[in-house]
mmCIF entry with sequence, helices, sheets and N, C-alpha, C, O atoms, coordinates in Angstrom:
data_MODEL
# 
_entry.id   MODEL 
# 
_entity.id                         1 
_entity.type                       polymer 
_entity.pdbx_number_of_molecules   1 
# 
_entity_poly.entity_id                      1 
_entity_poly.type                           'polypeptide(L)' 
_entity_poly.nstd_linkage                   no 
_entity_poly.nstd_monomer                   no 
_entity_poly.pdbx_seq_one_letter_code       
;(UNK)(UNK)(UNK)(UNK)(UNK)(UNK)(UNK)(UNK)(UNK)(UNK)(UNK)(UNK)(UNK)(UNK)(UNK)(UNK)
(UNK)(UNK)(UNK)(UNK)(UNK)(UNK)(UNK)(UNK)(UNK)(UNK)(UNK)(UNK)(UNK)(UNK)(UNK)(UNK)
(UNK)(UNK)(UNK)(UNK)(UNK)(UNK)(UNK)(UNK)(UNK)(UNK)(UNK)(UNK)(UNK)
;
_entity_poly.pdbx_seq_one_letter_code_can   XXXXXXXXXXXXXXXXXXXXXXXXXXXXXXXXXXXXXXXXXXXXX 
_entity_poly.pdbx_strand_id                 A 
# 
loop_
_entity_poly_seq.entity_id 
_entity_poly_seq.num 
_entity_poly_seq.mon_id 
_entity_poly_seq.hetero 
1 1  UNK n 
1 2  UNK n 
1 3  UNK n 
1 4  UNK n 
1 5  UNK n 
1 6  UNK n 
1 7  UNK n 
1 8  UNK n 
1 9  UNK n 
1 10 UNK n 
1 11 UNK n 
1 12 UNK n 
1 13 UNK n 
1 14 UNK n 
1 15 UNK n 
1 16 UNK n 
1 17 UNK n 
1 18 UNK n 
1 19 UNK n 
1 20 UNK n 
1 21 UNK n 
1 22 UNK n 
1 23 UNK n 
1 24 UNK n 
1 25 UNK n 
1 26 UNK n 
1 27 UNK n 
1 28 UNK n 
1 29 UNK n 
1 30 UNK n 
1 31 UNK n 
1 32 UNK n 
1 33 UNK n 
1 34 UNK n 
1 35 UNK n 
1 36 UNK n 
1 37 UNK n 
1 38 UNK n 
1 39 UNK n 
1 40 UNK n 
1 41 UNK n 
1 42 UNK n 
1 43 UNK n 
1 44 UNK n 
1 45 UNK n 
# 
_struct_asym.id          A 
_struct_asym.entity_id   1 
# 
loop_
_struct_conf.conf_type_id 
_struct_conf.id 
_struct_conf.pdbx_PDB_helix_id 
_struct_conf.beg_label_comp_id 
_struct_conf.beg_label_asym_id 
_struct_conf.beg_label_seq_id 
_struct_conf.pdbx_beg_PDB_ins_code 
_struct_conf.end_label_comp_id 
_struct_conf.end_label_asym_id 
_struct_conf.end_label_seq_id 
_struct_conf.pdbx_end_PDB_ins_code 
_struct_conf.beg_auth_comp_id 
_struct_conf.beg_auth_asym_id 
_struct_conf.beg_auth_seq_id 
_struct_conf.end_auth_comp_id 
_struct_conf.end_auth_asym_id 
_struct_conf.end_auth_seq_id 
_struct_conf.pdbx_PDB_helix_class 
_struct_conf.details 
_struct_conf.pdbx_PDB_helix_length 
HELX_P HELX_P1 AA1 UNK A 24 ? UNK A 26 ? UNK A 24 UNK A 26 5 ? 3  
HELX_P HELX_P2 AA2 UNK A 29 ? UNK A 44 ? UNK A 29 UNK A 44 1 ? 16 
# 
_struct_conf_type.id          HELX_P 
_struct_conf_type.criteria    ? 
_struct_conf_type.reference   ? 
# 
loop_
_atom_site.group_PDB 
_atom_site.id 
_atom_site.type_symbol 
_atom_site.label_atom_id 
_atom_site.label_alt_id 
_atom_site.label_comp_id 
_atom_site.label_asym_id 
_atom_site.label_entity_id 
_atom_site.label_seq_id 
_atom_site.pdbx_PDB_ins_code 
_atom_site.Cartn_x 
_atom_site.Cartn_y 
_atom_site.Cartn_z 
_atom_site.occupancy 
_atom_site.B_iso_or_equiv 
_atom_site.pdbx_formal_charge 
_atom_site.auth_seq_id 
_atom_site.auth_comp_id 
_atom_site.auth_asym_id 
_atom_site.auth_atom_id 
_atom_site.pdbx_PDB_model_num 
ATOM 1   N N  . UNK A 1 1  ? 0.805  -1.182 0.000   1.00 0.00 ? 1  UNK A N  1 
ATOM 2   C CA . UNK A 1 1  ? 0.000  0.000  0.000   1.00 0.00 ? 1  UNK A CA 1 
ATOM 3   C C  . UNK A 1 1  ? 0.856  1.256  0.000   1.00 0.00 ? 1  UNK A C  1 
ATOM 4   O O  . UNK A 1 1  ? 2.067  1.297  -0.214  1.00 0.00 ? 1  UNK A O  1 
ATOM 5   N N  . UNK A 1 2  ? 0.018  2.312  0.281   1.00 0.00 ? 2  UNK A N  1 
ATOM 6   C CA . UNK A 1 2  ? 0.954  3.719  0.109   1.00 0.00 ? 2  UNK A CA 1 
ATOM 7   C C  . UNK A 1 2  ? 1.863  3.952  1.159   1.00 0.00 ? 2  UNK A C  1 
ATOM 8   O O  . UNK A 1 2  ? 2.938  4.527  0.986   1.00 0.00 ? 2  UNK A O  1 
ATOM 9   N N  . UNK A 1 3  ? 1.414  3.466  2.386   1.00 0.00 ? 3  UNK A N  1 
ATOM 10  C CA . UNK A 1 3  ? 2.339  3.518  3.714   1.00 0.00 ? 3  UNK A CA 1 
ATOM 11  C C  . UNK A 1 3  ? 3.591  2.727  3.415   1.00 0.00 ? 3  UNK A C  1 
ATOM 12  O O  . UNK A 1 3  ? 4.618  3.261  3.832   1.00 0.00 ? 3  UNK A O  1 
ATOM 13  N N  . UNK A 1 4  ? 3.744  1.517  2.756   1.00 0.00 ? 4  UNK A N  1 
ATOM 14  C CA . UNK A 1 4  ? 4.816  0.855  2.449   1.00 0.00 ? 4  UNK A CA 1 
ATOM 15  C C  . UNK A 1 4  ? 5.533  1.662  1.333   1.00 0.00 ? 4  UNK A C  1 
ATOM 16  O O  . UNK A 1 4  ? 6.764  1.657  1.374   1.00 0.00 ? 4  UNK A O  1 
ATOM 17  N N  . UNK A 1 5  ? 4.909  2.367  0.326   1.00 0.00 ? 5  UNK A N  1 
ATOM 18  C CA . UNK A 1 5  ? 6.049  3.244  -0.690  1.00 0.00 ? 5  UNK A CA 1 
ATOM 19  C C  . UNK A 1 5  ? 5.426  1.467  -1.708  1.00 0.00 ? 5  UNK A C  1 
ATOM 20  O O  . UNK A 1 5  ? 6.244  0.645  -2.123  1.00 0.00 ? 5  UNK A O  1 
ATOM 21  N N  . UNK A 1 6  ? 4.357  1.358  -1.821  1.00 0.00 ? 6  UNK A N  1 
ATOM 22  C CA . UNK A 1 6  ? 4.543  -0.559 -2.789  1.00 0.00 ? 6  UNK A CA 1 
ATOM 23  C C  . UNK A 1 6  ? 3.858  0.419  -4.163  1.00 0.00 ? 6  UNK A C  1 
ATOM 24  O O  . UNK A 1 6  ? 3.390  1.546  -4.005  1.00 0.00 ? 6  UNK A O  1 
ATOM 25  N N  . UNK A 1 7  ? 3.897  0.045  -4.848  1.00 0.00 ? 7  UNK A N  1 
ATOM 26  C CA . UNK A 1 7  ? 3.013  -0.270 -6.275  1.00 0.00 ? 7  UNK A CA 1 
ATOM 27  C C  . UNK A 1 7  ? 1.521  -0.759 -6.041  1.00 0.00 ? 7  UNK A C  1 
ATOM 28  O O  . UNK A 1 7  ? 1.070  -1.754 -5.473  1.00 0.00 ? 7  UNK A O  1 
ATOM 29  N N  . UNK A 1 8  ? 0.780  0.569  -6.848  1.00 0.00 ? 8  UNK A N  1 
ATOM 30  C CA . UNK A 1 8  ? -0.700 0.167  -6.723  1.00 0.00 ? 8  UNK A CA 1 
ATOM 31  C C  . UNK A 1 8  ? -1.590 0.412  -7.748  1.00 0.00 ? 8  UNK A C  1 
ATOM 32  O O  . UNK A 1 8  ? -1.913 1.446  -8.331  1.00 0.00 ? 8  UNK A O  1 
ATOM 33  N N  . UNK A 1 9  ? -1.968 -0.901 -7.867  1.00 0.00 ? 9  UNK A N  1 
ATOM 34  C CA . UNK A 1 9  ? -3.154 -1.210 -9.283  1.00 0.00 ? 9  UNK A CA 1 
ATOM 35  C C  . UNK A 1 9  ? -4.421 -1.299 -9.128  1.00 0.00 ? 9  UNK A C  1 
ATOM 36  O O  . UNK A 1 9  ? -5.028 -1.645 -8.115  1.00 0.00 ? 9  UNK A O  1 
ATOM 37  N N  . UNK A 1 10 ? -5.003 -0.855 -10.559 1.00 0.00 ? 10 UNK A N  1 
ATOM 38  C CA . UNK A 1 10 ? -6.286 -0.306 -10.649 1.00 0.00 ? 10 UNK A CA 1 
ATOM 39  C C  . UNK A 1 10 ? -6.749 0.823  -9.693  1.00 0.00 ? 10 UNK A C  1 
ATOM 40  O O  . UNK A 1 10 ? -7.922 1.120  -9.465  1.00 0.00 ? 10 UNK A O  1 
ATOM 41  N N  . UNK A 1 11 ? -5.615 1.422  -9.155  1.00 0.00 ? 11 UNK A N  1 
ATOM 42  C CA . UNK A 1 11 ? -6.281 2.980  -9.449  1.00 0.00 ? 11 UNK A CA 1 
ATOM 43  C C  . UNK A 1 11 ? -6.180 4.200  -10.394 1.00 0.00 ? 11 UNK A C  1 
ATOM 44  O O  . UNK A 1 11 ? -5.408 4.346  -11.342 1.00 0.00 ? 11 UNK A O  1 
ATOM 45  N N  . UNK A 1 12 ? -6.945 4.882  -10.021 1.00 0.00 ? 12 UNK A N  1 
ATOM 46  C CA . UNK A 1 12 ? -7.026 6.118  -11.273 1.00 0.00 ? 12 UNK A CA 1 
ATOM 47  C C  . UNK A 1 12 ? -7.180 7.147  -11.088 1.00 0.00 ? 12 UNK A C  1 
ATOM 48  O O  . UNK A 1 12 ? -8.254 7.240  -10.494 1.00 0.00 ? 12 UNK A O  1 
ATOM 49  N N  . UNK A 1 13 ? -6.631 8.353  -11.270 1.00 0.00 ? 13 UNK A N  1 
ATOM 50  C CA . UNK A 1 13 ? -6.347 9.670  -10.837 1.00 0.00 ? 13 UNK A CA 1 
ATOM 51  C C  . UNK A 1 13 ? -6.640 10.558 -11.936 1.00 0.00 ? 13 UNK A C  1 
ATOM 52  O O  . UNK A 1 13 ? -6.013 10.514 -12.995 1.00 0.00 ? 13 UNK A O  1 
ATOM 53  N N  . UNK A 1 14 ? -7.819 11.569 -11.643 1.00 0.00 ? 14 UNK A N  1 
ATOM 54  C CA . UNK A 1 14 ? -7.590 12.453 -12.989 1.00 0.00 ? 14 UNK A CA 1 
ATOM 55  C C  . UNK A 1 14 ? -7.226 13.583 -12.520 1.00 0.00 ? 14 UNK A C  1 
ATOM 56  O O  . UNK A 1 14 ? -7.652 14.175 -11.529 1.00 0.00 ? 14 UNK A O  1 
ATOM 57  N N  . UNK A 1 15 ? -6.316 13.916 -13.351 1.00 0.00 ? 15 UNK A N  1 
ATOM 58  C CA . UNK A 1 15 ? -5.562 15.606 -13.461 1.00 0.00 ? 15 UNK A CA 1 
ATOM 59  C C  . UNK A 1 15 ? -6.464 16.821 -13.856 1.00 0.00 ? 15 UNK A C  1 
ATOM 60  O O  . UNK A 1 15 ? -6.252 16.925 -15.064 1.00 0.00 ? 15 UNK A O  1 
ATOM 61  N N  . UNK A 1 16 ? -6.992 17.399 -13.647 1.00 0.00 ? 16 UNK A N  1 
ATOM 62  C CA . UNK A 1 16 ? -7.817 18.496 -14.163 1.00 0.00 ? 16 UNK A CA 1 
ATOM 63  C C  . UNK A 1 16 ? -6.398 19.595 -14.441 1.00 0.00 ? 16 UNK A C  1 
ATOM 64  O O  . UNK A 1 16 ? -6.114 20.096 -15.529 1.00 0.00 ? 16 UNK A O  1 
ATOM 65  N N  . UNK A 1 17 ? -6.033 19.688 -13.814 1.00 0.00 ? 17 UNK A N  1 
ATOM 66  C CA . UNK A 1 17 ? -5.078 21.327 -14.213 1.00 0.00 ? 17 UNK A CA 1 
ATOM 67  C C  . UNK A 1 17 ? -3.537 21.044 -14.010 1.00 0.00 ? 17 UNK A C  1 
ATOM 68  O O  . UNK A 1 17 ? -3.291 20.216 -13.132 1.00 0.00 ? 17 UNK A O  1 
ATOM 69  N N  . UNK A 1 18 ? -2.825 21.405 -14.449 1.00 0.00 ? 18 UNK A N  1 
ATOM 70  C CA . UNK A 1 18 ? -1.591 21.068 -14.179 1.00 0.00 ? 18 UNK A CA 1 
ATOM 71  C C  . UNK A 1 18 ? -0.783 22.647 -14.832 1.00 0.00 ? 18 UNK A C  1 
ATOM 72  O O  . UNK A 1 18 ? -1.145 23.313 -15.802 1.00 0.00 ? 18 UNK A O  1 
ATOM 73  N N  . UNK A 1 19 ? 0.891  22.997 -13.498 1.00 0.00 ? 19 UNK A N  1 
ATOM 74  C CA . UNK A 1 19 ? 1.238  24.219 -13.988 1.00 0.00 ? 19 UNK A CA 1 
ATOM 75  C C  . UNK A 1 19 ? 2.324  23.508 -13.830 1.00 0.00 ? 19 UNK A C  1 
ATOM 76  O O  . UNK A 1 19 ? 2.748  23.178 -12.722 1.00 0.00 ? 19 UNK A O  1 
ATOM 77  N N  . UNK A 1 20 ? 3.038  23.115 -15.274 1.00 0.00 ? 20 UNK A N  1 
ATOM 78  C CA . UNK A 1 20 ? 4.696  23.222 -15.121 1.00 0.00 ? 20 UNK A CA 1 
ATOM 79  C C  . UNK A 1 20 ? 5.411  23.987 -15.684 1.00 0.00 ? 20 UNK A C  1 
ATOM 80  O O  . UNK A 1 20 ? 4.865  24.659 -16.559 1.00 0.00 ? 20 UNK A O  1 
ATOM 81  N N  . UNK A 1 21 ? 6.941  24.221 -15.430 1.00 0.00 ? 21 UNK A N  1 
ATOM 82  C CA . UNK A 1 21 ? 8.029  25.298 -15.660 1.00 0.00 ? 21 UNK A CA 1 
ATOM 83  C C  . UNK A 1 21 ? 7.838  25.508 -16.956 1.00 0.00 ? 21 UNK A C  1 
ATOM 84  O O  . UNK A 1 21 ? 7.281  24.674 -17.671 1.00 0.00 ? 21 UNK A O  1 
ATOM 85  N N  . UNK A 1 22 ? 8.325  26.758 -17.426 1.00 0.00 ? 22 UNK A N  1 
ATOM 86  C CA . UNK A 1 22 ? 8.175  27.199 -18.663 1.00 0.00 ? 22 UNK A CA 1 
ATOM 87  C C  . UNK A 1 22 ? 9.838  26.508 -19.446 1.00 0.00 ? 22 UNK A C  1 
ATOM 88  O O  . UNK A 1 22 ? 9.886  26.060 -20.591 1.00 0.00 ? 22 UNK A O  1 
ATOM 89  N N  . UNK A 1 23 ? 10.594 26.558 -18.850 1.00 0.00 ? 23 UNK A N  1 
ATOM 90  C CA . UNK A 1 23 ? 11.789 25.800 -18.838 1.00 0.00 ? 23 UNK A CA 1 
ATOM 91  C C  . UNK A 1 23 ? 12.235 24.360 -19.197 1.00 0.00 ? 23 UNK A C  1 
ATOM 92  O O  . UNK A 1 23 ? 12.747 23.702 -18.292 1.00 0.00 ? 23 UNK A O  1 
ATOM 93  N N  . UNK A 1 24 ? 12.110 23.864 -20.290 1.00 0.00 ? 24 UNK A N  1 
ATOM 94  C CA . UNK A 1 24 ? 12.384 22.283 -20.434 1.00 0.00 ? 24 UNK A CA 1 
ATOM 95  C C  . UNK A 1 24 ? 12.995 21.401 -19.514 1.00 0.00 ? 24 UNK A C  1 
ATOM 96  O O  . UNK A 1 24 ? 12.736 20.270 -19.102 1.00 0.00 ? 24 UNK A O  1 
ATOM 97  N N  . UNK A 1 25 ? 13.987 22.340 -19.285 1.00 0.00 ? 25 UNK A N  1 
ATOM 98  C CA . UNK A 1 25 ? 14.974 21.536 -18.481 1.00 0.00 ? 25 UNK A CA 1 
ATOM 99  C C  . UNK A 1 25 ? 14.710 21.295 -17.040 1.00 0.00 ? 25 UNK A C  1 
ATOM 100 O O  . UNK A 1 25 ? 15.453 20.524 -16.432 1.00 0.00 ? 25 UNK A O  1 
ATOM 101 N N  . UNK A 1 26 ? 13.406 22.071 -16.243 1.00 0.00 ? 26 UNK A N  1 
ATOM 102 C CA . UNK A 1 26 ? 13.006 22.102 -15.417 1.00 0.00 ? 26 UNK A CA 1 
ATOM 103 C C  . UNK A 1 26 ? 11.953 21.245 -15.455 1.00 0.00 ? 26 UNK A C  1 
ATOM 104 O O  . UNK A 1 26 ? 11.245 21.311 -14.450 1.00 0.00 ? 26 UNK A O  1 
ATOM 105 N N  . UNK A 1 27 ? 11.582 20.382 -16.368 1.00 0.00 ? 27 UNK A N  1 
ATOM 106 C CA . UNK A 1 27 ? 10.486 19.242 -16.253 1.00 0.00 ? 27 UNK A CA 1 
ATOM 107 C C  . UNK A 1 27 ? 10.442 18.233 -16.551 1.00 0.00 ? 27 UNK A C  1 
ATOM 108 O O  . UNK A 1 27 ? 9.411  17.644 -16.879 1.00 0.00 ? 27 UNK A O  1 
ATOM 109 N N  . UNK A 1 28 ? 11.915 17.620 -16.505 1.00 0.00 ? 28 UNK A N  1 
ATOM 110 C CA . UNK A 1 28 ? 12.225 16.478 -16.846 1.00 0.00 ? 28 UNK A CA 1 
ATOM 111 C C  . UNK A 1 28 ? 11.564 15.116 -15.870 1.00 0.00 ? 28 UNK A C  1 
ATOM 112 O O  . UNK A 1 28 ? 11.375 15.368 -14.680 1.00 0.00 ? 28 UNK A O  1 
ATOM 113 N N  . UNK A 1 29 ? 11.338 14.182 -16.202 1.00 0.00 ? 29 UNK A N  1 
ATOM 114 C CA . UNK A 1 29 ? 10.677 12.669 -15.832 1.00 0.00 ? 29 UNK A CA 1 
ATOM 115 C C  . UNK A 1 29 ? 11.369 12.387 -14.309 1.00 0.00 ? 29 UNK A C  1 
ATOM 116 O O  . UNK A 1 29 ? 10.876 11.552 -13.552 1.00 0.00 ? 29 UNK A O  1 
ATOM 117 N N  . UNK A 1 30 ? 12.179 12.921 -14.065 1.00 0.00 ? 30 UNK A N  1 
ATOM 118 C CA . UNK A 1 30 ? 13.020 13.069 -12.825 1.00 0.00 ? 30 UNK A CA 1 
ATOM 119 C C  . UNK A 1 30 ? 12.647 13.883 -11.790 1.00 0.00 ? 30 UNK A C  1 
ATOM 120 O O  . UNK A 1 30 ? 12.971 13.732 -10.612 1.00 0.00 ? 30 UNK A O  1 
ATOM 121 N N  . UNK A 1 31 ? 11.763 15.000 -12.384 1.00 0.00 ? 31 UNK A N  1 
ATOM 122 C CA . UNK A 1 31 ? 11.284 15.762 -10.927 1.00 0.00 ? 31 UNK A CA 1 
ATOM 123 C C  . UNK A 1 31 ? 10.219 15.968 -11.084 1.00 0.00 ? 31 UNK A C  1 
ATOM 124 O O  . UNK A 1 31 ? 9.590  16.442 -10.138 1.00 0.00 ? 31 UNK A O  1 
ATOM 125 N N  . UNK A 1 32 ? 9.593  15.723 -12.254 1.00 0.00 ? 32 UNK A N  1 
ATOM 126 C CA . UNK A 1 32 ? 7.944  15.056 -12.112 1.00 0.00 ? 32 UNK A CA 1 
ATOM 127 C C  . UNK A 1 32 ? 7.342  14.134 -11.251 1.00 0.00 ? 32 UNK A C  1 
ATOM 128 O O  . UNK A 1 32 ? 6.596  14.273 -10.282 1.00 0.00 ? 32 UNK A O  1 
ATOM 129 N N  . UNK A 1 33 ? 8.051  12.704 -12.075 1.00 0.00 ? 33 UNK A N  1 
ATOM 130 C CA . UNK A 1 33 ? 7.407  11.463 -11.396 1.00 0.00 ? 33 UNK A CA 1 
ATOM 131 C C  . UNK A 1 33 ? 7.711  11.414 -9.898  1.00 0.00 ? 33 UNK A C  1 
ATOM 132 O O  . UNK A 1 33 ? 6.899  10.726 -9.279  1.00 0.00 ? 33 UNK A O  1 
ATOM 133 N N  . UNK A 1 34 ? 8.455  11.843 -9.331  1.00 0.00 ? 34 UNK A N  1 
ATOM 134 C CA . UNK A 1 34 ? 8.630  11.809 -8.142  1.00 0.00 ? 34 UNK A CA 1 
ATOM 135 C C  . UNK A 1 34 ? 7.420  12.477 -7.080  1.00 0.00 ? 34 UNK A C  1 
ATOM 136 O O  . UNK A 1 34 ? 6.729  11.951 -6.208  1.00 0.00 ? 34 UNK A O  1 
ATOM 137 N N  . UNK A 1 35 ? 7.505  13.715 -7.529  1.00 0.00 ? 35 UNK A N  1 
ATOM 138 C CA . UNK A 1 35 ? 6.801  14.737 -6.930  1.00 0.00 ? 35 UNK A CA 1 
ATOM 139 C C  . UNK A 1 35 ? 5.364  14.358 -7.293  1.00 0.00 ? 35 UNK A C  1 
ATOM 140 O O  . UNK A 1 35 ? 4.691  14.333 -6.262  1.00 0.00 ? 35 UNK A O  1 
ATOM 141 N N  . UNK A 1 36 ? 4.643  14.050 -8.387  1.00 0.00 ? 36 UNK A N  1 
ATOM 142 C CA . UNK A 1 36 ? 3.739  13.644 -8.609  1.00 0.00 ? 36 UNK A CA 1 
ATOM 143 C C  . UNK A 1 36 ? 3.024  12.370 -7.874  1.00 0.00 ? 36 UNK A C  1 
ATOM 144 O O  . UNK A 1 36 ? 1.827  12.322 -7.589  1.00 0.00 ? 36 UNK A O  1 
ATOM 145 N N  . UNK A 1 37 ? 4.200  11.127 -7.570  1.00 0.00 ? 37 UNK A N  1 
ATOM 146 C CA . UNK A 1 37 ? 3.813  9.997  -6.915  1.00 0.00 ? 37 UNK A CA 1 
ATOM 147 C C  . UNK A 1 37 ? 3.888  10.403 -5.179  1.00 0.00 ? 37 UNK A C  1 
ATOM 148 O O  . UNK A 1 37 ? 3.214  9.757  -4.378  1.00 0.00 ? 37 UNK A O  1 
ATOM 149 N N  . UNK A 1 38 ? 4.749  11.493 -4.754  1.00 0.00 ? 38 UNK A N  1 
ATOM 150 C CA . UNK A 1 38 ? 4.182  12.255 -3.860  1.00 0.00 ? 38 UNK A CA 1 
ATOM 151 C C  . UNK A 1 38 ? 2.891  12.300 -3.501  1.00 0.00 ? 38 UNK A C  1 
ATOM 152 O O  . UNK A 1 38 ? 2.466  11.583 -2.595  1.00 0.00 ? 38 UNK A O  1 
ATOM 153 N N  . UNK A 1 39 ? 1.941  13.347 -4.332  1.00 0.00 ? 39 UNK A N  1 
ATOM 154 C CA . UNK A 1 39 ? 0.778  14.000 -4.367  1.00 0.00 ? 39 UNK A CA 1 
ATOM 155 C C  . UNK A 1 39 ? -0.240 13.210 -4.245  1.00 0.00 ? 39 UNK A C  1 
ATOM 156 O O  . UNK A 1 39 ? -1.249 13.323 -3.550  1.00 0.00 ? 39 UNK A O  1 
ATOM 157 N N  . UNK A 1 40 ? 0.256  12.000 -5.325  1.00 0.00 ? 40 UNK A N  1 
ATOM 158 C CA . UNK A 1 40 ? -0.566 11.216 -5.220  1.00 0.00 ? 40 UNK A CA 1 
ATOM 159 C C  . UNK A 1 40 ? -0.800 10.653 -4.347  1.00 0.00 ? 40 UNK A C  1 
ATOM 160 O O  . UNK A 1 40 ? -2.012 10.519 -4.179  1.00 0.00 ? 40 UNK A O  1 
ATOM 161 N N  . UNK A 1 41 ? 0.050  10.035 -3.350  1.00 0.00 ? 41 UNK A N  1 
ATOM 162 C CA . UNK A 1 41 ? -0.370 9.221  -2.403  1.00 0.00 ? 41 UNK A CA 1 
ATOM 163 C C  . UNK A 1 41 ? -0.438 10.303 -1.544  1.00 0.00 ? 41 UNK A C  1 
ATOM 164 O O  . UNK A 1 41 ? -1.574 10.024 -1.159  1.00 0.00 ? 41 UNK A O  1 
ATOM 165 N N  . UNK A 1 42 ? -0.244 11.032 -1.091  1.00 0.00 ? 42 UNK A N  1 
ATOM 166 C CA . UNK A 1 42 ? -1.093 11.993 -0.045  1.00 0.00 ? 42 UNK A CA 1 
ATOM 167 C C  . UNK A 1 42 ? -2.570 11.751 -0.379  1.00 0.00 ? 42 UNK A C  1 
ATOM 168 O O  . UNK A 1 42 ? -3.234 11.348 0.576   1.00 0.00 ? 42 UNK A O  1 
ATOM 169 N N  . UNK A 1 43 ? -3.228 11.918 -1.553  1.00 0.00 ? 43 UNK A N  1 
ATOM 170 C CA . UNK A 1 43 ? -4.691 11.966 -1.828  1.00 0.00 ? 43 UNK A CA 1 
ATOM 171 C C  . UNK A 1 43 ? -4.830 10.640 -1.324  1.00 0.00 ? 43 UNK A C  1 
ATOM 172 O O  . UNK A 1 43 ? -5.939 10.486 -0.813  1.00 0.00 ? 43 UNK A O  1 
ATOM 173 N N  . UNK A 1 44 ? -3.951 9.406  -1.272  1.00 0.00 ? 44 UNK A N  1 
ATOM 174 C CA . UNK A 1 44 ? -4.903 8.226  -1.172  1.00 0.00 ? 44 UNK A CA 1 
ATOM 175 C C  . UNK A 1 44 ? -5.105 8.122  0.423   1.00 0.00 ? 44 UNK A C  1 
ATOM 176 O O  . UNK A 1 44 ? -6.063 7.605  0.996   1.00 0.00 ? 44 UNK A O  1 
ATOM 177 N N  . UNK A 1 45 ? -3.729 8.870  1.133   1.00 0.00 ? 45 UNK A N  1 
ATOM 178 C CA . UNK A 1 45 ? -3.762 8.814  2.540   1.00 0.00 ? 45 UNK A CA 1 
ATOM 179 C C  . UNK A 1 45 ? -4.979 9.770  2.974   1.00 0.00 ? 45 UNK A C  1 
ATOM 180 O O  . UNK A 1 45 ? -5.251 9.920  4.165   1.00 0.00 ? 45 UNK A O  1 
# 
């Protein structure tokens, strides 16, 4: 589960709005996915 940091299937999250850097180099898959799998599991907690 999310308390363990595990991998979790069949859920689904929709994004309505999203603000990233105007900067390419500032939105690379590296400080997205992280921060994003963050967010996410806050919502599930």
């Amino acid at each position: 589960g999310v308390l363990s940091e595990e991998n979790m299937r069949a859920v689904r999250f929709n994004i309505y709005d999203v603000t990233l850097h105007s900067d390419a180099i500032h939105r690379g898959g590296g400080q997205i996915i992280p921060t994003t799998r963050r967010c996410l599991y806050a919502c599930i907690l």
